[in-house]
C-alpha positions as CSV (number, residue, x, y, z in Angstrom):
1,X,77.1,197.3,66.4
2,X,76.2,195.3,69.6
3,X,77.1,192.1,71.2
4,X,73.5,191.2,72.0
5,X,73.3,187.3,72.2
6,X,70.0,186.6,70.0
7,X,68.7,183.2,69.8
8,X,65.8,183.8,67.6
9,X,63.7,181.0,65.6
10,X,63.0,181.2,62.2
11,X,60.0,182.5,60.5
12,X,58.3,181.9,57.6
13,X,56.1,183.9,55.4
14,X,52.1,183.9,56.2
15,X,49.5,185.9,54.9
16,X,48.3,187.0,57.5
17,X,51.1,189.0,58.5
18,X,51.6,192.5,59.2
19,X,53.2,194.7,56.4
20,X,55.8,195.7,59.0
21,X,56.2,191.7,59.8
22,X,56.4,190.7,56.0
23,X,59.2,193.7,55.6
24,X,61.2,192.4,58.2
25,X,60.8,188.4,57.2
26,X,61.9,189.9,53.7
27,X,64.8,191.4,55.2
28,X,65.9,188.5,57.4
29,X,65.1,186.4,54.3
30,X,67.7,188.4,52.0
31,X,69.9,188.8,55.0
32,X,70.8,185.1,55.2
33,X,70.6,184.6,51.2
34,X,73.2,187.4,51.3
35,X,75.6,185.3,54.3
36,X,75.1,182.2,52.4
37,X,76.4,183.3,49.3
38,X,79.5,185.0,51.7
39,X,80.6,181.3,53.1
40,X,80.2,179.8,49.8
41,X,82.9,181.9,48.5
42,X,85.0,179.4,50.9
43,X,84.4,176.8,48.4
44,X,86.9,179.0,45.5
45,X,90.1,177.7,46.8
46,X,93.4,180.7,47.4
47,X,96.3,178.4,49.8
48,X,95.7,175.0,50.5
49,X,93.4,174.1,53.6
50,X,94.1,178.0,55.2
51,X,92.8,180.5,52.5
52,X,90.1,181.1,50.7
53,X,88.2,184.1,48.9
54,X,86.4,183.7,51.8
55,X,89.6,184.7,54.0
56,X,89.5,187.8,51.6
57,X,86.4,188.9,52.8
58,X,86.8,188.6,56.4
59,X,90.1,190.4,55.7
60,X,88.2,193.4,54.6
61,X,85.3,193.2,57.6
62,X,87.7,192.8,60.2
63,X,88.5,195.8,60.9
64,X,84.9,196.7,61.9
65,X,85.7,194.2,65.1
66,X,87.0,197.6,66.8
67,X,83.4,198.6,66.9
68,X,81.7,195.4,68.8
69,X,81.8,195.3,72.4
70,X,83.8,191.9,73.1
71,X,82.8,189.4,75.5
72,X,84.8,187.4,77.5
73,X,83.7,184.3,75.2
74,X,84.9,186.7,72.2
75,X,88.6,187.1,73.8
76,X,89.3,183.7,74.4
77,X,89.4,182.5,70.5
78,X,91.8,185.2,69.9
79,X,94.4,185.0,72.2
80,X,94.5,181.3,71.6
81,X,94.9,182.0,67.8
82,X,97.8,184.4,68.7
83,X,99.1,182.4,71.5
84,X,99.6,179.6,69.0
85,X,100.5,181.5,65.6
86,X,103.3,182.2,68.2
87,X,104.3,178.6,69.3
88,X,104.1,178.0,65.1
89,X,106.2,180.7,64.2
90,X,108.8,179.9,67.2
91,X,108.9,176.4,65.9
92,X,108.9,177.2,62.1
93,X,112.2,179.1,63.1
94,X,113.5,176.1,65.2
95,X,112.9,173.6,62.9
96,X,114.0,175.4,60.0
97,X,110.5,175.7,58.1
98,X,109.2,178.1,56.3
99,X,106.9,180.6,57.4
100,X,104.8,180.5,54.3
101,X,104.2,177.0,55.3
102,X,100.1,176.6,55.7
103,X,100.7,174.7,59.2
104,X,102.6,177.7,60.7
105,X,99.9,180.5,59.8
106,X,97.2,177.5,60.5
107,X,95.7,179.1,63.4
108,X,96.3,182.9,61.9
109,X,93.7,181.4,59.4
110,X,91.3,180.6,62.0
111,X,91.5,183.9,63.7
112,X,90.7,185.5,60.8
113,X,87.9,183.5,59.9
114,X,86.4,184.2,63.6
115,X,86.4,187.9,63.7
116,X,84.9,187.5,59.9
117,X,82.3,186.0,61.2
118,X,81.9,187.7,64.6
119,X,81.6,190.8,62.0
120,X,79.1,189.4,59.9
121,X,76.4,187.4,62.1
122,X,77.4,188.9,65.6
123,X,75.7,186.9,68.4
124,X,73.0,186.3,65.7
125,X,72.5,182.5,65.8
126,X,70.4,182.7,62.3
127,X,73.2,184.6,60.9
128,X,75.7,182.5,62.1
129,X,74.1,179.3,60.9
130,X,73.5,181.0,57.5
131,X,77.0,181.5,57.0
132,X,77.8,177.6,58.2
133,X,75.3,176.8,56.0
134,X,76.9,178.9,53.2
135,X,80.6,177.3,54.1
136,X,79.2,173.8,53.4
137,X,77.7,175.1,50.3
138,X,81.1,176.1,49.3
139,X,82.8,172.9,50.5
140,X,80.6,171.2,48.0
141,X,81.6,173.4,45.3
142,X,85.3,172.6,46.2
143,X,84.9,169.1,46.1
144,X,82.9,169.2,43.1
145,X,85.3,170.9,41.2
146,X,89.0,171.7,41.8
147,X,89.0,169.2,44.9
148,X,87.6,166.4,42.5
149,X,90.9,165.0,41.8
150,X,91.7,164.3,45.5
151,X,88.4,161.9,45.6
152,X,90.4,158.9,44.0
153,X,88.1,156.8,41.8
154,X,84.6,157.9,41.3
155,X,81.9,156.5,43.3
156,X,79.1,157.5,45.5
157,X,81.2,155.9,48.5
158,X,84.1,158.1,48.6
159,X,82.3,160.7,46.7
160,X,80.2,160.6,50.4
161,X,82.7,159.8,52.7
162,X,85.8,161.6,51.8
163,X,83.3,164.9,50.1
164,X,80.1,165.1,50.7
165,X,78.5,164.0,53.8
166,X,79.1,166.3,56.8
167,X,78.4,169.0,54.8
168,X,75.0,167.9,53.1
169,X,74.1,167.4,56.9
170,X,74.6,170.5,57.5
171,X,72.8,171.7,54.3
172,X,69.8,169.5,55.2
173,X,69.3,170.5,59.0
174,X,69.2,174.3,57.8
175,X,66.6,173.7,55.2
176,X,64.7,171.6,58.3
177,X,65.1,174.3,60.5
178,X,63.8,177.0,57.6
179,X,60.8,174.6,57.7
180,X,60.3,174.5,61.3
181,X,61.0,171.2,61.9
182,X,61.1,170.2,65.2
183,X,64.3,169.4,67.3
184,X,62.7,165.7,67.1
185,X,62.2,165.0,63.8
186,X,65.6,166.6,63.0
187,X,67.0,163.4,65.4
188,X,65.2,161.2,62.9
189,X,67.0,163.3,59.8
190,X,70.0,162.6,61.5
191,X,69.5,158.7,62.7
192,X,68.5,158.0,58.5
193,X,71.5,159.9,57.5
194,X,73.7,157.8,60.0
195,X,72.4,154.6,58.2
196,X,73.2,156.3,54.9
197,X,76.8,156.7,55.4
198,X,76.7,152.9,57.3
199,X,75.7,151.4,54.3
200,X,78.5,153.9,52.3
201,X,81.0,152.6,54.8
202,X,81.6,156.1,56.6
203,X,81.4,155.0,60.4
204,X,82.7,157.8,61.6
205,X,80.1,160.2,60.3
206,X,77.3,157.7,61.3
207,X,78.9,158.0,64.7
208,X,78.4,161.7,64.9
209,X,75.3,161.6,63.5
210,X,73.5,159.0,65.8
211,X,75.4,160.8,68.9
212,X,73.9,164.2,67.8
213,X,70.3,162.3,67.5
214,X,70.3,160.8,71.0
215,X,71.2,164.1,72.8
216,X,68.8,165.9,71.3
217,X,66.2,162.6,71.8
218,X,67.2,162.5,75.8
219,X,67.1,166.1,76.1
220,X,63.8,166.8,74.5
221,X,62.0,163.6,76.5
222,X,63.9,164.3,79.4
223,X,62.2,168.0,79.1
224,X,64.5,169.0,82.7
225,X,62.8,166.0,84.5
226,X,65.9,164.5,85.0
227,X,68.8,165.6,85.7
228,X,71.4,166.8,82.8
229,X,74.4,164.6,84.3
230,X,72.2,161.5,83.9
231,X,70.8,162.5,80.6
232,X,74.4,162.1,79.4
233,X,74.7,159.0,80.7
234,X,72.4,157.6,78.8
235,X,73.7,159.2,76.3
236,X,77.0,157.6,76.9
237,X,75.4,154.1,77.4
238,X,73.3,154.6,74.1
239,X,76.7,155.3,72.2
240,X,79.0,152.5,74.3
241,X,76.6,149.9,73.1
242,X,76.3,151.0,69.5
243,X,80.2,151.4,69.4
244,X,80.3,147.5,70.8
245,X,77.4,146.7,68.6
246,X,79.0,148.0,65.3
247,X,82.1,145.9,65.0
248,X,79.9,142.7,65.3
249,X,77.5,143.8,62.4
250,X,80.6,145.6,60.3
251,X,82.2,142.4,60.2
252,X,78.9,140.3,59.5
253,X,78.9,141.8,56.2
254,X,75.8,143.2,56.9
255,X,76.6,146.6,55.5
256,X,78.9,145.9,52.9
257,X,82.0,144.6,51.8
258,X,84.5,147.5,52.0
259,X,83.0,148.0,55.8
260,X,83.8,144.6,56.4
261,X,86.8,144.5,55.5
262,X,88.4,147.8,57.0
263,X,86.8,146.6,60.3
264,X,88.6,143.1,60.1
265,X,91.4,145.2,59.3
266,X,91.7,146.9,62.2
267,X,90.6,144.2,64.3
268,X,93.9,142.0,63.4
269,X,95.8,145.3,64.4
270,X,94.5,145.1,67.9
271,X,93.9,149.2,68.3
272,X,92.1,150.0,71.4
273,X,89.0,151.3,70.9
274,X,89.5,154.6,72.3
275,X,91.2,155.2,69.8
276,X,88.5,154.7,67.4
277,X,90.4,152.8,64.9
278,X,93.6,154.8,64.6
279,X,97.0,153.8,64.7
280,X,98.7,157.2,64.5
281,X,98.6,158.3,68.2
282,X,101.3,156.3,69.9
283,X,103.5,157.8,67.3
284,X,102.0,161.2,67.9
285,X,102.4,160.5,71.9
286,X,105.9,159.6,71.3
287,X,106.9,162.7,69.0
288,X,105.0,165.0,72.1
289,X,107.2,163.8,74.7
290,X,110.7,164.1,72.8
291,X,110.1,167.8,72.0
292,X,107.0,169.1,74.2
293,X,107.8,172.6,73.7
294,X,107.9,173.8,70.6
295,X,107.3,170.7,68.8
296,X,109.2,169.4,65.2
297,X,108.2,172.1,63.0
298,X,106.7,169.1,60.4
299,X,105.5,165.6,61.3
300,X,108.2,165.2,58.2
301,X,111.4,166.1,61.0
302,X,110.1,163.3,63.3
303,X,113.5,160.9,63.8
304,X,113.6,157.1,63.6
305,X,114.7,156.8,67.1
306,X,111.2,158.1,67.6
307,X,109.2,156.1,65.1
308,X,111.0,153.3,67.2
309,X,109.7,154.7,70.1
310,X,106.2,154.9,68.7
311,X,106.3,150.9,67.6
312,X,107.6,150.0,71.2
313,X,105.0,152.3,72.8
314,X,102.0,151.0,70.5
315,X,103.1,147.0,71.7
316,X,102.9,148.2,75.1
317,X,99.3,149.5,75.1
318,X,97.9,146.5,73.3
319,X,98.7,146.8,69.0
320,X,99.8,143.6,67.4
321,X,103.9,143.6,66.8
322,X,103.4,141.7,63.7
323,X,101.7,144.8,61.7
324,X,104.1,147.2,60.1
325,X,102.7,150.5,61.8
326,X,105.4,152.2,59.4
327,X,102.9,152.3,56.5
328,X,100.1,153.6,58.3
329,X,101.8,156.3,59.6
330,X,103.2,157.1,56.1
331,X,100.5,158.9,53.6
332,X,101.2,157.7,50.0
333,X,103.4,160.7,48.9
334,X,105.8,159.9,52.1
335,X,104.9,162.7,53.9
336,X,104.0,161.3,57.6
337,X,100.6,161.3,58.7
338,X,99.6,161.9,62.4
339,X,96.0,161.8,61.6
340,X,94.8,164.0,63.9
341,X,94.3,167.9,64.3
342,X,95.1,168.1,67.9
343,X,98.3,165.8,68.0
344,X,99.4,167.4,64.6
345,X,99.2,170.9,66.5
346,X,101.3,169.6,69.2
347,X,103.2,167.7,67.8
348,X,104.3,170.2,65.1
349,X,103.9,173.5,67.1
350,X,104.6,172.6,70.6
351,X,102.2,172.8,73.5
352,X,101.3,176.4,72.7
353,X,100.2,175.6,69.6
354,X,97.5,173.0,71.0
355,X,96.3,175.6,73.6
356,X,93.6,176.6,70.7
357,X,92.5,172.6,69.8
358,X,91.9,172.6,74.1
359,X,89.8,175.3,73.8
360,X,87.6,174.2,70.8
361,X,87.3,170.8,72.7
362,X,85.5,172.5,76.0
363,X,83.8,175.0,73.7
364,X,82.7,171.7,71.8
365,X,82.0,170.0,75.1
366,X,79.7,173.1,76.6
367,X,77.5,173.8,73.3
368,X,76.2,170.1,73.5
369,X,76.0,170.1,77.3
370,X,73.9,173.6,77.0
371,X,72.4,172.3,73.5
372,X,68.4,173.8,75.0
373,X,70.0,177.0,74.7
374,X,69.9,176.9,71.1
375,X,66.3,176.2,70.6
376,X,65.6,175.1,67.2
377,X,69.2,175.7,66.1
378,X,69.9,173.4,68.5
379,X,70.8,170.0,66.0
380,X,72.7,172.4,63.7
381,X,74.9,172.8,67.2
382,X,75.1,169.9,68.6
383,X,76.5,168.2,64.7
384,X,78.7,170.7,64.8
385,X,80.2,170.7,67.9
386,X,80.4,167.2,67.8
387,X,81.8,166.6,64.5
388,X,84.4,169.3,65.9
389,X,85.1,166.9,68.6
390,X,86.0,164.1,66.1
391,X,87.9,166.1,64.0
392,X,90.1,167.7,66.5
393,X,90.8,164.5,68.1
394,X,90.9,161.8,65.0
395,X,91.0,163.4,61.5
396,X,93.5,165.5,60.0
397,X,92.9,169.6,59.3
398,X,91.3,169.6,55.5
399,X,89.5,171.6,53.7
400,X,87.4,174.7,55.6
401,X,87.9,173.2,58.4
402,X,89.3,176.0,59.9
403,X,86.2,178.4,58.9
404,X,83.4,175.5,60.5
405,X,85.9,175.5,63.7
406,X,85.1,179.5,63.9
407,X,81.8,178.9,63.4
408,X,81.7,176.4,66.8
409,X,83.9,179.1,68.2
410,X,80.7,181.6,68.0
411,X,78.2,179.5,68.6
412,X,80.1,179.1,72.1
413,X,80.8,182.7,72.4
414,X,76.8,183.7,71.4
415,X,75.7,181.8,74.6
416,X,78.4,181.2,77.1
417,X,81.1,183.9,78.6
418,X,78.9,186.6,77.7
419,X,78.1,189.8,79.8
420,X,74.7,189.9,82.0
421,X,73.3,192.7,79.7
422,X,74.3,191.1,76.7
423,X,72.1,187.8,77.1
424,X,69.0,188.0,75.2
425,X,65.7,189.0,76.9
């Protein structure tokens, strides 16, 4: 095998085609119906949010990894994964937790799932979007089956929001790009699915959604007239102004009740925006700073003293005193939520166990700076990369998470870090 980086656009079957063309359409074609079928096998649950028959199969590929040529790019996601299986296991051992405990093999799952998929799609960007395309599919049949009960009651608002969405927008801009849609009217697919999940009263996807559509809007107009720096400030601009803009319309009751009232909600709580709504980080922050190193083991070993901490801390930077932060950083069950995939790293693991979150954040960060380099691919990308960005930063690690953050991990690795004679003619 080789580590040749290919960025090729899909094709589609035409008459007029030579018979060597058609066979080799026909073999792309059962190729990526082949990887798609591979991903969805993530969607038959093994371990909680870290295995899945999908695992299985990477387990049996990996091996093959000893015959690639690895690129710099390739390295980099591996040594994290070990660097922080490490900071786990040290602080599993610390903290009196088990090893068998998901969080502590987390990031073994992840490695896994990268080398599977270095194995299977290479530098391939078709492949590799095949197989994201064949993870969401699986997600799908997750949450449509043994994940069901999680949804709460049924309706097409958390069937959406807490299910569904990202990964039907993944599902969707694959079938676009099989179509040869271009990179423009795959900004529109975006902007009407961001309205979708306004009205359904998931602002967080819309958020991703409209951000994807306006780099790929200011980079195609922009065309390298204007400097990349300045694209993204627009882009900023564009996304500053609907974040200010939102609150005013959520809380109009333009776009629902429920909207309404979970803005209002956190309104009276007086989170900072950066934030983006949640009120787990100064209890995060605080939890960091008491054990930096090597972390509590579980968010569940956290200490008053430091939930005190957390409640002084939050006062300081701006939250209301009155709200009792205690029940928002409990989940239902009592475990305690930190809400975030980064902080839940640190906090749990120690700092060695956030080195890999760091590194999908740049690698996140550089695939939607370099977004041209993807061609047509390019929305599939930048939604991923930027829904990465959110996740590490605001959301909790669910289900096949893991596998999607491999997948940004080789669409980094397919067009940055890689050797001159690798890059694709």
């Amino acid at each position: 095998m080789t580590a040749s980086t290919q960025v090729r656009e899909p094709s589609t079957a035409h008459f007029n085609k030579t018979f060597s063309e058609r066979r080799e359409f026909g073999k792309r074609a059962v190729a990526a119906a082949v990887l798609i079928a591979l991903g969805a096998l993530s969607g038959l649950q093994v371990m909680g949010f870290t295995v899945t028959l999908f695992s299985g199969i990477c387990l049996l590929v990996a091996p093959a990894l000893l015959l690639r040529k690895l690129s710099l790019g390739d390295w980099i996601p591996i040594a994290l994964a070990t660097v922080g299986l490490g900071g786990f296991l040290i602080s599993s051992r610390l903290n009196a937790v088990s090893v068998l405990d998901q969080r502590v093999f987390q990031w073994a799952a992840f490695g896994l799932y990268f080398i599977g998929l270095l194995v299977l799609a290479g530098k391939d960007l078709e492949r590799v979007f095949a197989l994201a395309t064949g993870v969401a599919l699986g997600s799908c049949i997750y949450f449509s089956t043994k994940g069901l009960p999680a949804l709460g009651t049924p309706s097409i608002e958390s069937f959406w929001k807490y299910a569904y969405a990202p990964w039907l927008t993944l599902i969707c801009l694959y079938a676009l790009v099989l179509m040869r849609v271009s990179l423009r009217l795959q900004a529109v697919a975006l902007i009407l699915l961001a309205c979708a999940s306004l009205v359904l009263n998931y602002r967080s996807h819309a958020l991703v959604c409209l951000g994807a559509a306006a780099v790929l809007l200011v980079t195609d107009f922009a065309r390298g007239r204007i400097a990349r720096w300045l694209q993204f400030a627009f882009v900023g601009v564009a996304v500053a102004a609907f974040g200010s803009l939102l609150p005013a319309v959520a809380k109009s009751g333009v776009l629902g009740a429920a909207i309404q009232e979970k803005t209002e909600l956190q309104d009276s709580a007086g989170v900072p925006s950066i934030l983006a709504g949640r009120t787990e980080s100064p209890l995060s922050v605080s939890a960091i700073i008491e054990k930096p190193w090597f972390g509590w083991g579980s968010a569940n070993n956290i200490t008053n003293d430091v939930f005190d901490r957390g409640e002084r801390f939050a006062a300081r930077i701006g939250f209301d005193s009155s709200i009792d932060l205690n029940i928002n950083w409990h989940l239902p069950n009592g475990d305690v939520s930190l809400h975030s995939t980064f902080f839940n790293a640190w906090a749990e693991g120690g700092v060695f166990a956030a080195l890999l979150p760091i590194g999908l954040l740049c690698a996140a960060f550089a695939v939607v700076w370099n977004s041209p380099r993807y061609g047509l691919w390019g929305a599939m990308a930048v939604v991923i990369a930027i829904q990465a960005i959110w996740d590490l930063l605001f959301s909790p690690t669910s289900y096949n998470i893991l596998p999607i953050f491999a997948v940004l991990a080789v669409v980094f690795a397919s067009v940055h870090l890689v050797d001159r004679t690798d890059r694709a003619a």
